[in-house]
N, C-alpha and C positions, 0 to 999 in steps of 0.2 A: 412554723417549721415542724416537719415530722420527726416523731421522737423517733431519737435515733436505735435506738432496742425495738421498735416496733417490726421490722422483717423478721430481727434475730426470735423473737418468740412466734409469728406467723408460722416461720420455718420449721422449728419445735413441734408446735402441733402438727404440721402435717409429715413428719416424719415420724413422730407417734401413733399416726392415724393410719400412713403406710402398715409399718410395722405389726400392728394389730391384725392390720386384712391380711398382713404375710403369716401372723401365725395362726389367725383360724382359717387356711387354705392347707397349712402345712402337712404334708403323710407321714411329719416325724412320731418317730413312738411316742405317746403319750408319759410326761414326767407324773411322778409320784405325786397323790392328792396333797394339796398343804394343808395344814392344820385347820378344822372347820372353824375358831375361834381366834381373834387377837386382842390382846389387851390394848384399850386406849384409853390415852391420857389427855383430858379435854380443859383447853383455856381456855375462860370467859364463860365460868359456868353461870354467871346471872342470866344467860340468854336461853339456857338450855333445864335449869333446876342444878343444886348441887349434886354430882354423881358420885362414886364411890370413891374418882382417884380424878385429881382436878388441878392446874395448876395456876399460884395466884404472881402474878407479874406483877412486881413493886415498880414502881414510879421514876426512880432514883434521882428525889430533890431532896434525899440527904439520909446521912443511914438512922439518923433519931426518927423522922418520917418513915420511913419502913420500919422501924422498929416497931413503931403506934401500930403502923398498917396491920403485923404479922399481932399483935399484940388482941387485936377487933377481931381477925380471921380467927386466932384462937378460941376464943368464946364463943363465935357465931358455928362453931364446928364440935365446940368438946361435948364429949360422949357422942357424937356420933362414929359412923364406922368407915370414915373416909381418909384416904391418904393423901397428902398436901406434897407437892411441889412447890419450890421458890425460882422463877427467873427474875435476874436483875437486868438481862442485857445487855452485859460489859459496861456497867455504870459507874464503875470504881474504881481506884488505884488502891494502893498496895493497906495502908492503914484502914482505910472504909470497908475494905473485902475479908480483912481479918478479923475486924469487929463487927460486921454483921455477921460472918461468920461463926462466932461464940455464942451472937444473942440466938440464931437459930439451931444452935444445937439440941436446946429446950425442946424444939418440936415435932422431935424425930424424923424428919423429912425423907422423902424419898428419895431426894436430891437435890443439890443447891447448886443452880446452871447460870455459868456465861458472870460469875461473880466480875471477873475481870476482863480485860483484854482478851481477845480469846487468844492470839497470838504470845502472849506474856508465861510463854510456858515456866520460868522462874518462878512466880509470883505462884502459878497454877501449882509446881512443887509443894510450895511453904504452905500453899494452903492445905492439900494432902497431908503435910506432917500436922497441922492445929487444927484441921475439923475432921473428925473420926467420922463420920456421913457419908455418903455417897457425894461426889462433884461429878457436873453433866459438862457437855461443852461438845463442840462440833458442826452446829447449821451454819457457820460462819471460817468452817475450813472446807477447801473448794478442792482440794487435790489429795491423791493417797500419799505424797510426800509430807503436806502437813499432818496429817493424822498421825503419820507414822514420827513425827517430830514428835505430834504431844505424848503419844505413848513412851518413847526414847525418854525425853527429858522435862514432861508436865508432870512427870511424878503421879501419873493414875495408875489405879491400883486395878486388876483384870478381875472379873468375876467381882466390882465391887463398886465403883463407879461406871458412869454412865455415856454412850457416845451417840450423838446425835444428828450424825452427816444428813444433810438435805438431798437426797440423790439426784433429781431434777438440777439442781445447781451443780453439781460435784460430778459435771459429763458422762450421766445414767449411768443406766441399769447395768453395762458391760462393766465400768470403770468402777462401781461399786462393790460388786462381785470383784475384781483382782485388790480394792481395800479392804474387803472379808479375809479372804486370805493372809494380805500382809498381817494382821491384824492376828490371825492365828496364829502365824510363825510370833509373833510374840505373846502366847498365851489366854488372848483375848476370849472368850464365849459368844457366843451369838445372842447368847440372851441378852449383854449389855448392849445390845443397841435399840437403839429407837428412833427410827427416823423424823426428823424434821419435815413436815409442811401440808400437815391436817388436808393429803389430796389422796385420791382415788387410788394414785399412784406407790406411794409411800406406804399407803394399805397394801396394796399389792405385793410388796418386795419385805414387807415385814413377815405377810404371809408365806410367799412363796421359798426365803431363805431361812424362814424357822426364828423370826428373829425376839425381842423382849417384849416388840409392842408396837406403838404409834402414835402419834399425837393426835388430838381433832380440834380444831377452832372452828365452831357453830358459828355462819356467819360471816365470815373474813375469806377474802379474797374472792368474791362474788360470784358467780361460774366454774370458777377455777378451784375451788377449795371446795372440800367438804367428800363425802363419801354418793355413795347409790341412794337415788330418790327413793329407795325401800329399806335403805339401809337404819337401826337402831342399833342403839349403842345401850345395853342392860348390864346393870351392874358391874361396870367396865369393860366390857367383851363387848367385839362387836361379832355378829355371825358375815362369814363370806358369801359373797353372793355364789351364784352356779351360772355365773357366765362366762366365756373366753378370755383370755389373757387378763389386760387388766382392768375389762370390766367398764368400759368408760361410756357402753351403750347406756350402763344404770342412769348417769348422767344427763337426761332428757337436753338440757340447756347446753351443758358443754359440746354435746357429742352435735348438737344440730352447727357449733360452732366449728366442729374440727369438717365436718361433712362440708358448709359452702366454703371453709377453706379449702381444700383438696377439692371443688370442684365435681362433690359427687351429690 
C-alpha cells in the first residue's frame, strides 16, 4: 500500500519549486540583503568534528543515564570553547524534567529543549520558575495558536528562552511570518528563534527574517536535509549563498528531485 503522506509531500515540493521560478521571474523591487552570516547550531557532531556550538541529544532511558551521559560530554569538552545544547525530546514527566533540570544547571547550557511534553505548558511554567537557563521548545508545535499558548501560559521568558518552530511543518513561510508578529505583540525578539529542521529552507527564513540562527544535522534526512553543496559551517557561522530565493539550486540531489517532480 502506498504511504499515505506520499502525494502530501510530492505536492510540497512542487509547490516550492513553483514558487522559487515565481520569484526569480518577479519585477518586484528587490527586498533588503539579509544578513551575510547565520549562526548554526549542529547535532550529531561525531559525523562532522566538534564545532563551536553543537547539540547533544540524550537518550531518555532514565534521567541517572543522562546524567552519566552529560557527565562524559563534560570532560570530553572542558576547556574547550564550545557551547553545548541538551535536547531530551519530550522524554519526561514532571519529577525527571525537574531533576534533570538541576543536575544540568552545572553546565551552563545554552538551553535545555523539549524537557517535557511540549504541549504541558504547566509543567514548562514550573520549570521556568527552577531552572534559571534558557528552556527551548517548539518543532513540535504546528500552529501560531499553540505558540501563542506557550508564550501566554509555558511561563517562557522573551529575550531569554528559546523557540524553535519547524516552518516547513507549521504551514511555511507566509504562516510563520504572521507567528513573528503574534510573537511581537507579546514582547518576543527575533533573535530567540531558531528554526527547527537542519534544511536549506530554515537557513533561509533565519536569514531572511534576521532571526537567532539555525540548526544543522550532518547527515539526516538524506536529500532533504542539510544546506548548499558549497556550503561550510566555521566556527558556527554559516556564509549565505548568492543565489535566489531559497537557494535550493545549491542542492544538486534535491533540486534534480523537485525538477522531475514538476515535470521540468
Amino acid at each position: 500500500m502506498e504511504h499515505p503522506h506520499r502525494w502530501f509531500h510530492i505536492g510540497l515540493l512542487i509547490a516550492s519549486f513553483a514558487l522559487l521560478e515565481a520569484c526569480r521571474n518577479t519585477t518586484a523591487a528587490p527586498v533588503p540583503a539579509p544578513p551575510p552570516q547565520v549562526s548554526v547550531i549542529t547535532l550529531m557532531p561525531e559525523r562532522v568534528g566538534l564545532t563551536s556550538q553543537w547539540i547533544a541529544t540524550l537518550d531518555g532511558y532514565g534521567v541517572e543515564d543522562d546524567i552519566a551521559c552529560m557527565r562524559a560530554i563534560g570532560r570530553a569538552i572542558e576547556g574547550k570553547p564550545i557551547t553545548l545544547m541538551v535536547d531530551t525530546n519530550h522524554a519526561y514527566g514532571r519529577a525527571e524534567a525537574l531533576k534533570l533540570g538541576r543536575a544540568l544547571e552545572a553546565y551552563d547550557l545554552r538551553w535545555y529543549e523539549e524537557p517535557c511534553d511540549p504541549l504541558d505548558f504547566a509543567l514548562f511554567a514550573e520549570l521556568a520558575k527552577s531552572y534559571a537557563p534558557p528552556l527551548a521548545t517548539g518543532e513540535n508545535l504546528y500552529s501560531t495558536q499553540d505558540v501563542e499558548n506557550l508564550v501566554r501560559f509555558g511561563g517562557f521568558r522573551p529575550g531569554h528562552d528559546v523557540i524553535q518552530i519547524d516552518p516547513p511543518q507549521a504551514y511555511g513561510i507566509g504562516q510563520y511570518a504572521k507567528t513573528l508578529d503574534m510573537l511581537a505583540g507579546h514582547g518576543w525578539p527575533r533573535s530567540a528563534m531558531f528554526p527547527h529542521g537542519g534544511n536549506q529552507m530554515s537557513l533561509a527564513i533565519a536569514a531572511g527574517f534576521g532571526l537567532g540562527g539555525a540548526e544543522s544535522y550532518p547527515g539526516v534526512f538524506g536529500d532533504f536535509g542539510g544546506f548548499a553543496d558549497d556550503a561550510r559551517i566555521e566556527a558556527g557561522m554559516i556564509s549565505l549563498p548568492d543565489r535566489p530565493g531559497i537557494g535550493f539550486e545549491g542542492q544538486q540531489r534535491l533540486f534534480r528531485i523537485m525538477r522531475e517532480l514538476a515535470g521540468i
